[in-house]
N, C-alpha and C positions, 0 to 999 in steps of 0.2 A: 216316418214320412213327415217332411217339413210341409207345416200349413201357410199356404200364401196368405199376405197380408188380405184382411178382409174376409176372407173366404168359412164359412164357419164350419163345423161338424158334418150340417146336415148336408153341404154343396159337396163337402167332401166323400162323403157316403156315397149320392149320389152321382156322381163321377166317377166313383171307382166300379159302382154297382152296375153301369152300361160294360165291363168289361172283363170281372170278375162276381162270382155268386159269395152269396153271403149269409151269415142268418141272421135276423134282428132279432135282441133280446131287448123285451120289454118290460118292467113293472106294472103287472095290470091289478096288485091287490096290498092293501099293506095292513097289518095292526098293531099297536103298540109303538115304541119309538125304533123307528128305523132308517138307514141312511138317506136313502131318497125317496122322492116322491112319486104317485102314480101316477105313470106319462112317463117317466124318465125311462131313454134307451141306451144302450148299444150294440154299435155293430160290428160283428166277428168275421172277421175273413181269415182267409187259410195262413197268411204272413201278418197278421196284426188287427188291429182295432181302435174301434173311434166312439166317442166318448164313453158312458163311464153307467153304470148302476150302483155302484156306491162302495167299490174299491174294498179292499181289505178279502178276507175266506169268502164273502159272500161273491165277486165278483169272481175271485182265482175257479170257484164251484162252476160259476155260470160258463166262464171262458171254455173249461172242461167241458163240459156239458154241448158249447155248443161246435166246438172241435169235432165231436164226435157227429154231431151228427151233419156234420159238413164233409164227414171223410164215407156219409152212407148210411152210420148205426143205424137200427130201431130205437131210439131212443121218446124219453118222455116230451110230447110238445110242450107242455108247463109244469114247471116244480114250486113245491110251497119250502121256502126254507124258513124252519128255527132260528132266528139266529144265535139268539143261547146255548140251547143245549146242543145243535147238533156243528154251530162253526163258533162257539167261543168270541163270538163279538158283543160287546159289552152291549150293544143296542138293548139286546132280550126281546125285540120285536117278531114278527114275521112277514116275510115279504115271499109273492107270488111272481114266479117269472114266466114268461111266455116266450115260447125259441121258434122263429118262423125264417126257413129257408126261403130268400129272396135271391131275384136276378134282374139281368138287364129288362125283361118282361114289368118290373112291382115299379118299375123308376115314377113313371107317370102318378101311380098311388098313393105312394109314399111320399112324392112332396106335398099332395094336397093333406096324408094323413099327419104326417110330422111336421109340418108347416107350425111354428110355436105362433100363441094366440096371448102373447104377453101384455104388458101395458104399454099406453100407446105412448111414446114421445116423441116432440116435433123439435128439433136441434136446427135453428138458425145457425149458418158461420160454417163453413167449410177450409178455414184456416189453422195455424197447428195445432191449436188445442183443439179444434172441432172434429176435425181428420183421428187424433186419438181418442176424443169421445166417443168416436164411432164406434172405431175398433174393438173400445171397452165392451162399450153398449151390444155390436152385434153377439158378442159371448152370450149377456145374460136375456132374460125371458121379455124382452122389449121389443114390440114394433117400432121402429125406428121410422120416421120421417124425416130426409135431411135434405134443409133448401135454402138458398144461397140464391145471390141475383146476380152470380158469376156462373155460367153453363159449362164451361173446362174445369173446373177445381177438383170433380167428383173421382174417385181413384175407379180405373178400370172394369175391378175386380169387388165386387157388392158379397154379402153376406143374404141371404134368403130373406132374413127379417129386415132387411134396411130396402128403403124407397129412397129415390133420391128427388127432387123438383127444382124445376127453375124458373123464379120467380121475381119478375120483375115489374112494378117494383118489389121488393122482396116482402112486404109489411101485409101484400095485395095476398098472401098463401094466410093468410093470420085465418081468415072468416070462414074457410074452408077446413078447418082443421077439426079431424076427429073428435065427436064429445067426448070429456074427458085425457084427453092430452097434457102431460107434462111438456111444461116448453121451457127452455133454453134457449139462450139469448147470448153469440160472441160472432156477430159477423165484423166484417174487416173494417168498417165504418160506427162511429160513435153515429152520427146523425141515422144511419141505418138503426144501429140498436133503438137510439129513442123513437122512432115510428114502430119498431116491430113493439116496443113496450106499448107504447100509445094504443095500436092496433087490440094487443092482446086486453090492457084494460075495458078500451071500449065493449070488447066481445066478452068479457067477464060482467060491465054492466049489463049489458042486455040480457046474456042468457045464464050465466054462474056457472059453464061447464069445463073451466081451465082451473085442476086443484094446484097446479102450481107453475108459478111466474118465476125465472131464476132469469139473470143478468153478471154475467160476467165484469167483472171492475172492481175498481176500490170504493170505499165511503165517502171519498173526494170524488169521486164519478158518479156515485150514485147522488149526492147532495146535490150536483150541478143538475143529475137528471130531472131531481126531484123539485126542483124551482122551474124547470122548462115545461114541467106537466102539469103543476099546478098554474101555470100560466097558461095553458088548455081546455081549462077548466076542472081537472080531477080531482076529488075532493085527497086532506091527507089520510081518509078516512082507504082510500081506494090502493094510493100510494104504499100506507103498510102489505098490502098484497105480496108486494115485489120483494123476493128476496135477491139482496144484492149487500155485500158479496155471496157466491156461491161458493159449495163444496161443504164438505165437513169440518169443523171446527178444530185446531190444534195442530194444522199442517202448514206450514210457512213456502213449503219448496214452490217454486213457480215453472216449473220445468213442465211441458204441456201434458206428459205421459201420467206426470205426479196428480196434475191438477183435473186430466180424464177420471183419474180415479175415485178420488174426493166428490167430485160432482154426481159420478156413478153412482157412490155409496149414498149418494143423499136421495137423490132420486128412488135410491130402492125402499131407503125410509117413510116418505113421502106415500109411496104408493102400494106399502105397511100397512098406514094408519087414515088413509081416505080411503072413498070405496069407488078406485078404480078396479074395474076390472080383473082378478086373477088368471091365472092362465087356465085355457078351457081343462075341465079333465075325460077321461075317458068315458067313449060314448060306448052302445053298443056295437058288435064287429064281431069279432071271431070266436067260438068258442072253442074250448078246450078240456081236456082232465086235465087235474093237477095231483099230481105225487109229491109228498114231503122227501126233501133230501135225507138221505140215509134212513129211508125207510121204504118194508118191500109192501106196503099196501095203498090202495089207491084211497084216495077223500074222495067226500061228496060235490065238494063245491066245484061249479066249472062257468069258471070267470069267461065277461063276453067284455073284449075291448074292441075296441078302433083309436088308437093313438090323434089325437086331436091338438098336443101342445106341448 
């Protein structure tokens, strides 16, 4: 199934879920080193599936697993898998899965349960590199804010995790922005960028809660920026803040798709090694037994999630 631009996993799920039953397979437990993390789903329907628990024996098991019980079986609602000894993936970890038959009834639930609780970013510029930062961004574990002080630019079709705002003047969305927000900087206007920059310094002076300032441009744009704010008064003490150029280091392509990417990858750096926010993990919520695959006795443990992120 081709996925429209914009549209992520979880809109697709949910779309499909108003008209076909399904079962979510969850990660609600892990130990050792294993593919993904706890929170991570996906969804099984009778013709396919959407996104992923971490591919390889481990997922082809769960796919099985949850086939069957989508065609009726008895089967187990959570399995603990080895992944060493019993599916030969090098992890050697173990991961707990949870299989919960959902329908057009869980729709409501499910967005507020899967709703990801990522880190926050506020992307000025709704032009062609903004449009493909988006796209990048709505994949990975990011609240997206995107605002523009053009009200048509925003594409149709949003992603669950992207807000869109119109904001004019655009610089006027700066003081409003979530503690702790990543902000980017390429709307269609240089005198637009240097108020949104100005905006974000000032709000970095008063309260310290923006770990990072990025600006679209060259070193010749940033130098000119960098004379027109200190002629504002900001010390160069404030100016090192701003990273300009943006992206990851070692990529010359300027092509917008190329350069979503690069900035993506930094931001994911960025918000590595500050202490924004990670993604929620699992609250309490459903219990279950859990049975080890390829094994006929039951464990003790009986994991309680409610998927959060």
């Amino acid at each position: 199934m081709e996925q429209p631009p914009m549209m992520d996993h979880l809109a697709q799920f949910l779309s499909r879920l108003r008209t076909q039953d399904a079962v979510l397979v969850r990660v609600v437990s892990t130990q050792g080193s294993v593919p993904r993390e706890v929170g991570a789903w996906m969804a099984v329907f009778a013709d396919g599936a959407l996104a992923t628990v971490g591919g390889g024996r481990l997922e082809l098991d769960a796919l099985a697993h949850a086939h069957r019980l989508l065609a009726g079986e008895a089967v187990d609602a959570s399995v603990r898998y080895p992944l060493g000894p019993s599916l030969g993936q090098c992890c050697g970890g173990q991961v707990v899965l949870a299989f919960e038959p959902v329908g057009a009834v869980d729709v409501a639930r499910l967005a507020r349960q899967l709703a990801p609780a990522g880190v926050p970013v506020a992307l000025f510029g709704a032009g062609h590199v903004g449009l493909a930062l988006a796209e990048v961004l709505s994949r990975l574990p990011v609240q997206l804010l995107w605002i523009d002080s053009r009200d048509s630019v925003f594409p149709p079709e949003l992603a669950q995790s992207v807000q869109c705002e119109h904001s004019q003047p655009v610089h006027g969305a700066v003081a409003s922005l979530p503690a702790h927000s990543l902000v980017v900087i390429m709307s269609f206007s240089h005198a637009e960028d240097l108020d949104i920059v100005s905006a974000c310094l000032q709000r970095q002076r008063a309260r310290g809660d923006l770990p990072f300032v990025g600006l679209i441009g060259s070193k010749t744009k940033w130098a000119s920026f960098r004379q027109r704010l200190l002629a504002r008064g900001f010390t160069q003490a404030e100016l090192d803040y701003v990273t300009c150029p943006i992206g990851v280091a070692g990529i010359a392509d300027k092509r917008p798709e190329v350069i979503a990417v690069g900035v993506a990858a930094q931001l994911l750096q960025v918000a590595s090694r500050t202490a924004v926010p990670p993604p929620s993990s699992l609250a309490a919520g459903l219990q279950t037994d859990t049975v080890a695959a390829g094994s006929d006795t039951a464990s003790a443990p009986k994991p309680l999630f409610s998927h959060a992120g």
